[in-house]
LUMPA-551775 format. One record per atom (N, C-alpha, C): residue in one letter; x, y, z. Coordinates in pm, whole numbers, plus 50000, padded with zeros to 5 digits. Layout:
AXYZ;...
***
This chain:
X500854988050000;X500005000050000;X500885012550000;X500695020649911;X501305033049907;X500595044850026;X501455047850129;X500865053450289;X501305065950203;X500525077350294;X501385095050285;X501055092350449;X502145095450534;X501915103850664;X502325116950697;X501265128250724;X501695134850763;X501775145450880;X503395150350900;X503965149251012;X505045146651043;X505705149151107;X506875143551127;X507115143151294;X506585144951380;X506695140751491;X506735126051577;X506165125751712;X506345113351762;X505655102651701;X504495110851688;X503365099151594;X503625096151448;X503655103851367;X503955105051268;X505175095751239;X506025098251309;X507405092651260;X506955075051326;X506145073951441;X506105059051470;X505275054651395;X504455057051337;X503475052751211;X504455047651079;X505095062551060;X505905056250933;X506925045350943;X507865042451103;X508465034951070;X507895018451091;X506485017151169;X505625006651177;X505855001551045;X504565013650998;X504255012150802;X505235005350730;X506245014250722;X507655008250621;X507854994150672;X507954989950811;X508464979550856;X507784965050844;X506204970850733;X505184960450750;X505394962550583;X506114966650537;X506384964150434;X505634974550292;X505264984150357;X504284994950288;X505205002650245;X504615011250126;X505475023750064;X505145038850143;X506335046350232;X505765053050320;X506495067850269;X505615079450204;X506265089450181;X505595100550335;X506725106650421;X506145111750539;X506655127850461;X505365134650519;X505755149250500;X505825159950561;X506595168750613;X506745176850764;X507095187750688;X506085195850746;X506275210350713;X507595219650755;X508145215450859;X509375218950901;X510375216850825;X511745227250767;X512445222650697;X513565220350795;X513645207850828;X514785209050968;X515955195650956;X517325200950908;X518305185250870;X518425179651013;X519235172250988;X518805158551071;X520155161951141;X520195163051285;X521565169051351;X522215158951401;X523455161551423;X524565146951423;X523915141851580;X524015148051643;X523805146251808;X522355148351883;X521815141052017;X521015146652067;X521105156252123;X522015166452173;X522715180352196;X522165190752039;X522585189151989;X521895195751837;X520815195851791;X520295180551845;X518395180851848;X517785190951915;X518715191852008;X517845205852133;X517545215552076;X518785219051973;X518335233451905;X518035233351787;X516605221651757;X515865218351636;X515185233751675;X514515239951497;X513765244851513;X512625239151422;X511725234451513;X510475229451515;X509175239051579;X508985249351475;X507945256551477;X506695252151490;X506115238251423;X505595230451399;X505065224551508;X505945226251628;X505645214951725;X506365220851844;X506095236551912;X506585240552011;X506845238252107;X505765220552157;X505825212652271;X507435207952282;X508525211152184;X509315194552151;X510575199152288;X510075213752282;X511465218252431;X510755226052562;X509615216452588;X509155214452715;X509245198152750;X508935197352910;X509135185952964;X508115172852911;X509045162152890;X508205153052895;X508235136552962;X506835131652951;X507645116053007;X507155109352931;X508125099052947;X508175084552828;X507765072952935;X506045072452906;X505475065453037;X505995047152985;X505755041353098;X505825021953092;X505235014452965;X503845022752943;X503455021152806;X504335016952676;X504965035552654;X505345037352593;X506675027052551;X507495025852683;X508865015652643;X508655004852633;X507644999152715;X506984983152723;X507164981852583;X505994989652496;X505684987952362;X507054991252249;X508134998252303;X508874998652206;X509734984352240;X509944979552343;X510844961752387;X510004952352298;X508514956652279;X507964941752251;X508544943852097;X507874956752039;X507374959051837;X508914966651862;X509444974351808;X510544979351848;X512284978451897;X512554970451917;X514094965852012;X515214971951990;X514904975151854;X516154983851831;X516074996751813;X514645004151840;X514725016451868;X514895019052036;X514415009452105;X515035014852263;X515965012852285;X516775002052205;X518495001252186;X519115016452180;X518585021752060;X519055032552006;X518695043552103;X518005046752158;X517575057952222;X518615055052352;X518525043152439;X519865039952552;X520745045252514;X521245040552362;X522545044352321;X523115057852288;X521595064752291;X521575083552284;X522055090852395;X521745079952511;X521695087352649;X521065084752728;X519505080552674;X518475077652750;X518605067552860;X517855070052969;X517955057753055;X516565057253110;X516675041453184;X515425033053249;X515285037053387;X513795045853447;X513655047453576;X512675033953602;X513215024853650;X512065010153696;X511385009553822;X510285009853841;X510415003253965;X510794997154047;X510755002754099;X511554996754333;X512525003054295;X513275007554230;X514345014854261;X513855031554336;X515125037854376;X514415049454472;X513725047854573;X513005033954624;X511835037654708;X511625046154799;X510515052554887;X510495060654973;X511235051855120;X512205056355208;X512535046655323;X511325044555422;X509985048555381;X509335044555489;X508785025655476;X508855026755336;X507985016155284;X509074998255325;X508434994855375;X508894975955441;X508294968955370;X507234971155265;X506574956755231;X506824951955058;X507684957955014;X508104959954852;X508474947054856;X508014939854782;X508374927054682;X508134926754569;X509204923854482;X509194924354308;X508054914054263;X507234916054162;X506904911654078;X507114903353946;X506124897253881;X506734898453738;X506254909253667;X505044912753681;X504904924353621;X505504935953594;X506394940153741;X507074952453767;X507764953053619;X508304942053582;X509284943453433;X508464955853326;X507434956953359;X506714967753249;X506824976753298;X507174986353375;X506684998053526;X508285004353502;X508585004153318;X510195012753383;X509605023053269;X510445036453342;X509985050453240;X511395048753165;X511165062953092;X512235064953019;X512965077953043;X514025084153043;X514255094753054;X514885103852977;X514505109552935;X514765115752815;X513845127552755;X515035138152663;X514515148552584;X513305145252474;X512145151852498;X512085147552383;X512535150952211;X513615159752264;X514045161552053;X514965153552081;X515375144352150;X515925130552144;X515735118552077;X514235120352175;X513515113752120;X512775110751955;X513005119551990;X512055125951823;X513395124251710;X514665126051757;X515705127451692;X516295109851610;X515915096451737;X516405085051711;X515305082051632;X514015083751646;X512365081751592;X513055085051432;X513475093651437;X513405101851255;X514825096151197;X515995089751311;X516805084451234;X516695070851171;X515705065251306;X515455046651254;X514235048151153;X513945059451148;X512705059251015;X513365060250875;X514175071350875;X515105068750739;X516045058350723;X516475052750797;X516815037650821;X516195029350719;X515325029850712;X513915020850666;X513825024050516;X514025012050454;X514155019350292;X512745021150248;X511885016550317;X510615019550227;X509955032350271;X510825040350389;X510395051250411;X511115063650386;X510155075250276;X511225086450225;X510375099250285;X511435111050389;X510785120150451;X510855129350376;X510085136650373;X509735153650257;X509495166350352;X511005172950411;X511045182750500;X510615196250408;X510085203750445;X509835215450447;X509015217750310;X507595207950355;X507025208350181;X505035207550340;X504555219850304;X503395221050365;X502335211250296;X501505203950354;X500195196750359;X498825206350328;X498335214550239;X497525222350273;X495935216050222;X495595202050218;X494335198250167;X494365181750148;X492985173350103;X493445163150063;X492745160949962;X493045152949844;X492535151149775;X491525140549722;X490275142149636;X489055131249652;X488305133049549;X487665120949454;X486835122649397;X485175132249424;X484105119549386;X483105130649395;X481815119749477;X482895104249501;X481935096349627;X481525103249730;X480495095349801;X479845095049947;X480105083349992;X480955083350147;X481215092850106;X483035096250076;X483455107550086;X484505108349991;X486085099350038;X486245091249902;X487585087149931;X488695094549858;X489515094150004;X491195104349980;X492345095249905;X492405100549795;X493325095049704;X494715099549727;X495135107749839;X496235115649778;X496085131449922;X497245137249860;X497285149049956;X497875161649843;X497025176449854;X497805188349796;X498705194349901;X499835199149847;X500815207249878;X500845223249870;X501425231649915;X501275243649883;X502155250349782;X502465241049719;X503575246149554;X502095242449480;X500895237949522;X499705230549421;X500725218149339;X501345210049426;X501345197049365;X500465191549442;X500755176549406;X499935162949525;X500335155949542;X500505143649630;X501335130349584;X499675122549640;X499915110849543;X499485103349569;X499355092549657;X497715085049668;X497955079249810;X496705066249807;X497085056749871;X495845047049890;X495635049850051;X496155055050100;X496135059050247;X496695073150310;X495945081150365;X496695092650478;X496665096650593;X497415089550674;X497695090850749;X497835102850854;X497395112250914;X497515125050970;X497855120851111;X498945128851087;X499895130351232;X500605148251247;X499635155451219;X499885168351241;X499815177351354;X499405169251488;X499565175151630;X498685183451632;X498355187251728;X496965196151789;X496635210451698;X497305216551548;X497355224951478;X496565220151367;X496155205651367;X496045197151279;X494695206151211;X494745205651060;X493775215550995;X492755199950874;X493365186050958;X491805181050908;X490695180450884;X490175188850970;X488655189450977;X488085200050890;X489015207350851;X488855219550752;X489085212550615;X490345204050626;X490275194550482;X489125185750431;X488495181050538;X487475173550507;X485855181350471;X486045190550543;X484615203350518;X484955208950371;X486055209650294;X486195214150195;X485805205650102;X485495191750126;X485015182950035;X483675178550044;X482965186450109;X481505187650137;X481425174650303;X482365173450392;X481695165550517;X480875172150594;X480365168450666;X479705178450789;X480335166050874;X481065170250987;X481565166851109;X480685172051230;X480965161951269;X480355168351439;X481095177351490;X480825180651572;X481155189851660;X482215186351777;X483555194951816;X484265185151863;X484145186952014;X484955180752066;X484805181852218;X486175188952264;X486075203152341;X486885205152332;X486845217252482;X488075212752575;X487875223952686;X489255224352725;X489145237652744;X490585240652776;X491375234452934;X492355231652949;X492915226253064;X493035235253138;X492905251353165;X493525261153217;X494615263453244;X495405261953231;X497075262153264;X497845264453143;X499025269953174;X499915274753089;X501185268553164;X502305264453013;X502975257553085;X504625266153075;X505325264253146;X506435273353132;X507745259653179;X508975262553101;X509735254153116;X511085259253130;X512305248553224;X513415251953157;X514235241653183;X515305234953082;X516295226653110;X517665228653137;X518285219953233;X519455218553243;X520055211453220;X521325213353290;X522655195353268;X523575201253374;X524095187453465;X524295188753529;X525845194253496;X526915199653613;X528165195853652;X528695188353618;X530275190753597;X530945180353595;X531065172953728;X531165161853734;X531375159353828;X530195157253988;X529025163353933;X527745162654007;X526765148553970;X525545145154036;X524965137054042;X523605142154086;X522275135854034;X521165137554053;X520945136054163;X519905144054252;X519675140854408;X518705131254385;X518565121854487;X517975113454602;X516675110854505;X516695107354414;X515155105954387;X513885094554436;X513785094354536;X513515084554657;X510885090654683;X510525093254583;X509375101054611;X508795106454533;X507605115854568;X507155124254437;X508265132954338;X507335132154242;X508545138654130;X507665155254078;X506565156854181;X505955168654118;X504675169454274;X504605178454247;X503005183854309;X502275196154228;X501245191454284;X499945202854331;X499455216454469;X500085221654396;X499635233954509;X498215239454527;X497695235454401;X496135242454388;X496665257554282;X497815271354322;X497765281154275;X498875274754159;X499475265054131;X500855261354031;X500985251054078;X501025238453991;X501265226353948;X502935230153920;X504075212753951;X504835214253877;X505275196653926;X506605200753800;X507075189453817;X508865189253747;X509425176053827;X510885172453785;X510935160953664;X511535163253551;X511715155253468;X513155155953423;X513565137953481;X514975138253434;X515385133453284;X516465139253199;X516295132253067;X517485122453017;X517835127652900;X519235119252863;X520415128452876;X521805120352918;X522855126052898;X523115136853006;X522715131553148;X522665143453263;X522105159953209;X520495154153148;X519845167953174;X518445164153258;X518095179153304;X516825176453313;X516085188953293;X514285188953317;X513555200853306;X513185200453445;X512475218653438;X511625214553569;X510285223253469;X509155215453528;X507905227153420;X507195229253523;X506645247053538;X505605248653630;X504275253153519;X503385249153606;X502275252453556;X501115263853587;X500695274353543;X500125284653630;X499125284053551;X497905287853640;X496205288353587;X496595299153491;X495575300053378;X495545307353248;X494665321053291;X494025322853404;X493375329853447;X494465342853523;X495705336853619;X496905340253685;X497465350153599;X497245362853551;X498215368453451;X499465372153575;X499205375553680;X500565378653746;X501445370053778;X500935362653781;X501965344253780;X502445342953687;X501685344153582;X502235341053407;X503545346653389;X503165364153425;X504375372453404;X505375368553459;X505445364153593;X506285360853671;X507435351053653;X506695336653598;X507515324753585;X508265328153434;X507635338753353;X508305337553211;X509875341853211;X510005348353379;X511105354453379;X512155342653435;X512985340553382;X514075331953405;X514505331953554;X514915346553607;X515365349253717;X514125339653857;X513355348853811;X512205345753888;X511665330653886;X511625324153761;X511475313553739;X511995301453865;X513825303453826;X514695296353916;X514075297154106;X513815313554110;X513285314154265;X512335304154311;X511525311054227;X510115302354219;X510305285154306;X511105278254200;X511545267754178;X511795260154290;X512885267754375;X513455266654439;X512685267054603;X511335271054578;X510595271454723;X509705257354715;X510295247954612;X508845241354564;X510235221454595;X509305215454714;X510155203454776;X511275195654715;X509865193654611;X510655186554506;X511755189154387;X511585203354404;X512595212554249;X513835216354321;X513965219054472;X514905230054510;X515855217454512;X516425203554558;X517685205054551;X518305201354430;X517505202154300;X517725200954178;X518245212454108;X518335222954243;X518995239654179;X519845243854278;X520195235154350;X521365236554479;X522535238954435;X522645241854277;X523845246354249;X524925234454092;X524275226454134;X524965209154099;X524565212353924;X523785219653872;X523515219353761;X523235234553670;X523575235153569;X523215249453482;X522595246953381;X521955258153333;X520345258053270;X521445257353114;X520565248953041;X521055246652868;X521295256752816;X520045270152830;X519645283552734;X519215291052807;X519235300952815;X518575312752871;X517175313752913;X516405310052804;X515045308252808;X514125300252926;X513185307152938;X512105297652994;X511085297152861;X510825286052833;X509985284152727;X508175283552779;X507535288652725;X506375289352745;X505275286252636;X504295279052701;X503055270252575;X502125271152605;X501095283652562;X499805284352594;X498605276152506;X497705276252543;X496725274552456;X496355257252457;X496205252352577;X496945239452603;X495275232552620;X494575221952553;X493475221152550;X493485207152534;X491975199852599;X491515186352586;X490905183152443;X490965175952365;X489775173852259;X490025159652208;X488785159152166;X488515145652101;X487545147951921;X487945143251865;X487255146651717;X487025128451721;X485595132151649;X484665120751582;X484805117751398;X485745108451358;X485305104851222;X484775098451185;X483825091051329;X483495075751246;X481985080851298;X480765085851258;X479695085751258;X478445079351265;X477865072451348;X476675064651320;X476925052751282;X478335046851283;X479235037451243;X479555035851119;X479795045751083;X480395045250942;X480945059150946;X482285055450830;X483435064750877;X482935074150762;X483575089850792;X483055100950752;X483865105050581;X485055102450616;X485495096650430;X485995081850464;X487145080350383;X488045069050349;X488965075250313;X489625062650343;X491285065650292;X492365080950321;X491545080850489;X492245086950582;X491755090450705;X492845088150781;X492705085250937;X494125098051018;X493045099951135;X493845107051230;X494475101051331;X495605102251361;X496115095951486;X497175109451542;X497385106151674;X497965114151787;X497515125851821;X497675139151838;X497015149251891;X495915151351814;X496245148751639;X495265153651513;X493855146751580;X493825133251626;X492645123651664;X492285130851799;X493015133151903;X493035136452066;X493985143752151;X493845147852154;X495155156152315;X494505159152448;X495435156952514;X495175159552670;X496185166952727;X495745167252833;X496585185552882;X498195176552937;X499405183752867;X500455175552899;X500985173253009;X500415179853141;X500795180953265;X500895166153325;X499845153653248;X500235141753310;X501055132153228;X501575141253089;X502685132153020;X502025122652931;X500835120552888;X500725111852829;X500665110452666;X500895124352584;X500795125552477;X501785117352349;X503205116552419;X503785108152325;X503855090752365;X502865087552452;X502555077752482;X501605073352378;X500335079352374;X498955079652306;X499625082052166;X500515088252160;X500635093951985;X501735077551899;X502075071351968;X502805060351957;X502045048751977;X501045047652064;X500005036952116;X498945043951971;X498825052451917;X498025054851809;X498195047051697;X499515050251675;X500485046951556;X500145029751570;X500365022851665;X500325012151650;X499135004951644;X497975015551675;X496425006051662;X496065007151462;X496715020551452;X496665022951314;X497285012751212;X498385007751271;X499135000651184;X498464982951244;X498434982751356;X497004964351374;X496064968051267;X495584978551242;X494204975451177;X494904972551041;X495864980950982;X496194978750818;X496464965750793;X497314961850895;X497404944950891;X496174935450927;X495464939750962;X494324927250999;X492874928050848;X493234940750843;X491874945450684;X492694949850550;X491434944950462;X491974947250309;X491324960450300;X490464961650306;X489854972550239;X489784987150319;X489425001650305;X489745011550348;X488355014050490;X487475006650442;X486435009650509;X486405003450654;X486914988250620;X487234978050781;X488364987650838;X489464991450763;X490794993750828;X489915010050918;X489315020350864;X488765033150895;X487855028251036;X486995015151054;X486355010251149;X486985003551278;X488004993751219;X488824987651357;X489744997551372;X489765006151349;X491145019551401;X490295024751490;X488745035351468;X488025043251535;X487755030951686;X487555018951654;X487065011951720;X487735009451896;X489755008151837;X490145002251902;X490545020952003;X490595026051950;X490675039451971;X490235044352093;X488545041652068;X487985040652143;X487725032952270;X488215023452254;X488385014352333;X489775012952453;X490365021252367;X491745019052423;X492265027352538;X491995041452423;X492725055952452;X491295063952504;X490495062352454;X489055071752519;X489355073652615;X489285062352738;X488955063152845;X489855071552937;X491405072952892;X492185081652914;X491755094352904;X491605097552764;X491045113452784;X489665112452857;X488945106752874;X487825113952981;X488155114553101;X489415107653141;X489605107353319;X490515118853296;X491035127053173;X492045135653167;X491145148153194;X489375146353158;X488785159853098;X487995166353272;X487835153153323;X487725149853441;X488395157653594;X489475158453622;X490955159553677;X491115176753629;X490985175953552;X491075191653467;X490165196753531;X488485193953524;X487705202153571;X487625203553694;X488395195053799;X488265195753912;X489885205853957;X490635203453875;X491795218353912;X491195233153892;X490835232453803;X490245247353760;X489315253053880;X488065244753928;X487395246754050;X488475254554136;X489705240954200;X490595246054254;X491495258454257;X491795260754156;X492705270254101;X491455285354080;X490465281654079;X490005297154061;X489485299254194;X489065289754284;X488865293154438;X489785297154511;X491105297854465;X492425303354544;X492835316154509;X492745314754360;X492945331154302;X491835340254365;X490445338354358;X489845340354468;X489755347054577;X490635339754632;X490435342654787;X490225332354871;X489295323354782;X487835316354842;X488755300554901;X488155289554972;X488295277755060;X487905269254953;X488475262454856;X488215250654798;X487705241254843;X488135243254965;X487415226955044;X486505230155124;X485755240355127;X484885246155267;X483815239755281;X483125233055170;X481755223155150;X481935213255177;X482205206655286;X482925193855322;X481635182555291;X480395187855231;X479325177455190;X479545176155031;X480495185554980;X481085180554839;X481615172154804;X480895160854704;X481775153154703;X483325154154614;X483355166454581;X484925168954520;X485775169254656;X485055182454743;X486065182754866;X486355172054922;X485665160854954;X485835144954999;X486725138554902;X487295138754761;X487805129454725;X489205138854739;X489275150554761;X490405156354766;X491375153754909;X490125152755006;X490525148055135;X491675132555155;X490605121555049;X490975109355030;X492175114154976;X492475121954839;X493895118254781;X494775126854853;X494685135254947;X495635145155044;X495795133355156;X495545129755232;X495175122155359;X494705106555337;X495085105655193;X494785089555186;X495795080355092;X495945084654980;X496425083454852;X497935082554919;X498315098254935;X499445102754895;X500175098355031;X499905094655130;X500855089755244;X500975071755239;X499625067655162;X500205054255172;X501285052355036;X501355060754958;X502235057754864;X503765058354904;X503935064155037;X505255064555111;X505505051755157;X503855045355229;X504275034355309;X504005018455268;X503105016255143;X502325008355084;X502635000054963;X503664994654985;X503774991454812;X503174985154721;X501884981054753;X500814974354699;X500064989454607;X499765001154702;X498965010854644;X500155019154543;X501275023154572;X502385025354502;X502695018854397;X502545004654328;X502504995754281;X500805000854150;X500265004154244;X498975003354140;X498805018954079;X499455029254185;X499335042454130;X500515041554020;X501655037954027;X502655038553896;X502035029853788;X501975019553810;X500505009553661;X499925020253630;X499455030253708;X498055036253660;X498785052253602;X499785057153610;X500465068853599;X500945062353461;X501565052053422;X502065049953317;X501075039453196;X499935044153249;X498535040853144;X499005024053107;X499165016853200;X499395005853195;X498304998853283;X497204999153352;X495934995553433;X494635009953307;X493955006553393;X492515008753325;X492485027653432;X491475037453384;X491915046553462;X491595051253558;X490635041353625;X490335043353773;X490585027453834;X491365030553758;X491655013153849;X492275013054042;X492745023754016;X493185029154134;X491765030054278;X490705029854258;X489775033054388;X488655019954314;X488755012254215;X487695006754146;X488434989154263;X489594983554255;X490294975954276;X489924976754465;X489474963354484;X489014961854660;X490094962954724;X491204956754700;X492434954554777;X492814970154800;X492974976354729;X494194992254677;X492815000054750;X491595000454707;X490635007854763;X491035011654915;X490845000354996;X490724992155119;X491934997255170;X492834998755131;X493874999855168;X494405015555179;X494155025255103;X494135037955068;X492795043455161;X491825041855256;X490935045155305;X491465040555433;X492525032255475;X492385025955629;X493735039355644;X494785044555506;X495395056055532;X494775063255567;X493435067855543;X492705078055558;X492655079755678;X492165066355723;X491525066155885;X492325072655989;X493495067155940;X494315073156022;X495245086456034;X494835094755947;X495135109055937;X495615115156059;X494755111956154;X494745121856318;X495755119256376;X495905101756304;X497535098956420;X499005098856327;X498935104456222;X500325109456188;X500695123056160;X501985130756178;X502085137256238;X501605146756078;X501505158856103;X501555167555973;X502705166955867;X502255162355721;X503515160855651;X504185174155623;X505425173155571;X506315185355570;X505575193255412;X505495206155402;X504825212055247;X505495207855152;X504735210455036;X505345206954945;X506265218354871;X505405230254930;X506225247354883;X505035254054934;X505105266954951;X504345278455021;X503075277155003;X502265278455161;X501035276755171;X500105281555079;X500285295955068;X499765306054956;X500635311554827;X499665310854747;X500065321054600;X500975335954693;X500725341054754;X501065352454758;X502745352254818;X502625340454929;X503975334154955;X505145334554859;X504335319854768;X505135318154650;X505295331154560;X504845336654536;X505115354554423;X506215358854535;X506065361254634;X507315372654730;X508925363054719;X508655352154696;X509675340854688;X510185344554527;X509395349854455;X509935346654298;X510445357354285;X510005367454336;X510845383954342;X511905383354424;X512295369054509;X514025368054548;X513715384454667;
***
């Protein structure tokens, strides 16, 4: 089958090198005109306009590597061999915890660590690797092309020189900018309507690398919190770097201003448990910049209608199909777990219409349920986050049942994960979209067990903060 994917990102590029590897003709096309840099150091300073996410933080959840050991071996070869390394379970544990015993399972439960224009960097080298796959940098996607069926099948894709290449398949892997739905309205579809709400938050970033001669602290615990006024988190990568990303409500313009500033940024940082001894000195920032990514939104688009798909002979996968707000990492998980439901279906169906049905199908089945526990979680920060900006007591309705489950994961969740390795065990399964997404309070044992923490709230002592009680704290901290 002659594939077009286009894109050139995480998805994109794992589609094409699936495709090629199943023996398909794969022309990928990325609007970015960007050569291919000797090093993952040189990846850093891709410019990928295209894809502004690629130098903010990310994680490479259990999913994600599981699936590159099984289909894959020699791309997680290659990525180790970049720099990257394996965070597994039981390693680090918290010292409170006595009851840790390995599994067999645990073997799936290791992250990855790493940049992602690293990532993105070994993705696009083992794809040209691949002789049946040829990439077309800096040539725009602006349409697709189709007879005059119902309803319409995509033969092909236009360019913005007004060429086309031809296609028995297209693949769209154009990330959350993705202008499908406009391609397809131009050929007379009517689409539904999409689902779509903003995460509130804005995300601000910055990376380092360590010292010569320095070493990562103690990573023995959480790797991020929740304040309610700024989310953040530690992400370590390849080749002794790491990020730290905070997150400030979209509502916060004085926060916004605040973290964009580098200076202030580092302060910030530095009042927050988990970030400060990661700036104790042991490491210096890559670039100057704090990078910043607004406009950061949930959605889900419908092509398959009433059960039957809305054209043929093209399908969306990774952000183009879904995105979720990146604060829990799961996007180049989903955009790779895409790639590969896309490429089961080409192999299991002949024709465009089964392959357009078991894709939407498994999709749904798979990845849905993720974004609704994502759309979920979101709406319950925002509550949070605008009752603080506020003024106002998030938790003052103690007959709410939000304020009650917040209670459970403050005073229930989060202390047995110090002491529990059964519930620790099921929250990492469930962080690295490897369990179902409430498997976490749905499961009798982990339930049961996370509620008898509860019980006992009164008799342990107050845990230490995670960073300043109040927004106003944290701001007098960022002005140093």
């Amino acid at each position: 089958m002659q594939i077009t994917v286009v894109g050139g990102g995480v998805a994109g590029l794992s589609a094409a090198l699936k495709l090629g590897r199943l023996g398909h003709a794969v022309t990928l096309i990325e609007r970015d005109r960007t050569a291919m840099p000797e090093t993952p150091d040189a990846a850093f300073e891709w410019i990928r306009r295209g894809a502004p996410q690629v130098r903010h933080s990310h994680a490479f959840l259990g999913r994600l590597r599981t699936s590159l050991a099984r289909n894959e071996p020699d791309v997680l070869e290659a990525l180790l061999e970049a720099g990257a390394t394996e965070m597994r379970f039981g390693d680090n544990l918290p010292p409170e915890m006595t009851n840790f015993v390995s599994e067999p399972g645990d073997d799936d439960l290791v992250m990855l660590a790493c940049r992602r224009t690293t990532f993105e960097w070994v993705l696009r080298r083992m794809a040209l690797d691949e002789g049946n796959v040829t990439f077309e940098g800096g040539r725009a996607v602006v349409g697709v092309v189709a007879g005059d069926e119902s309803p319409p099948i995509v033969t092909g894709v236009r360019l913005d020189d007004g060429t086309t290449v031809d296609s028995e398949l297209v693949v769209v892997a154009a990330g959350r900018r993705s202008a499908l739905p406009d391609w397809l309205e131009q050929l007379g579809v009517e689409l539904p309507d999409e689902e779509v709400e903003d995460t509130g938050i804005v995300y601000f970033s910055r990376f380092f690398r360590l010292r010569e001669g320095e070493d990562y602290p103690p990573r023995s615990g959480l790797i991020g919190g929740d304040l309610g006024y700024v989310k953040y988190g530690v992400f370590v990568g390849d080749n002794r770097t790491f990020s730290l990303t905070l997150a400030a409500p979209t509502a916060d313009e004085e926060l916004r201003k605040t973290l964009a500033d580098p200076v202030k940024f580092d302060n910030a940082a530095r009042e927050l448990i988990v970030a400060e001894p990661f700036l104790d000195g042991r490491a210096e920032p890559l670039d100057d910049d704090v990078h910043v990514m607004a406009g950061l939104l949930n959605r889900w688009r419908d092509f398959v209608v009433d059960g039957e798909p809305v054209a043929l002979g093209v399908v969306a996968i990774g952000d183009a199909a879904l995105c979720t707000n990146p604060l829990y990492g799961r996007g180049c998980s989903t955009g790779y777990w895409g790639a590969q439901l896309i490429a089961d279906a080409i192999e299991r169906n002949d024709d465009l219409r089964a392959i357009a049905l078991d894709y939407d199908e498994a999709l749904r089945r798979e990845i849905l349920p993720w974004y609704r526990s994502t759309v979920i979680q979101d709406a319950e920060a925002r509550r949070v986050a605008a009752a603080l900006l506020a003024g106002e007591d998030p938790d003052g309705d103690d007959t709410d049942p939000r304020t009650q489950m917040r209670a459970v994961f403050r005073d229930g969740i989060v202390p047995a994960l110090q002491t529990d390795a059964v519930v620790l065990r099921a929250f990492v399964r469930n962080l690295n979209l490897l369990s179902e997404p409430d498997a976490l309070m749905s499961d009798a044992d982990v339930s049961a067990r996370i509620f008898a923490a509860w019980e006992q709230r009164h008799d342990r002592p107050a845990p230490d903060p995670i960073g300043p009680a109040t927004r106003e704290d944290f701001l007098a901290a960022a002005m140093g």
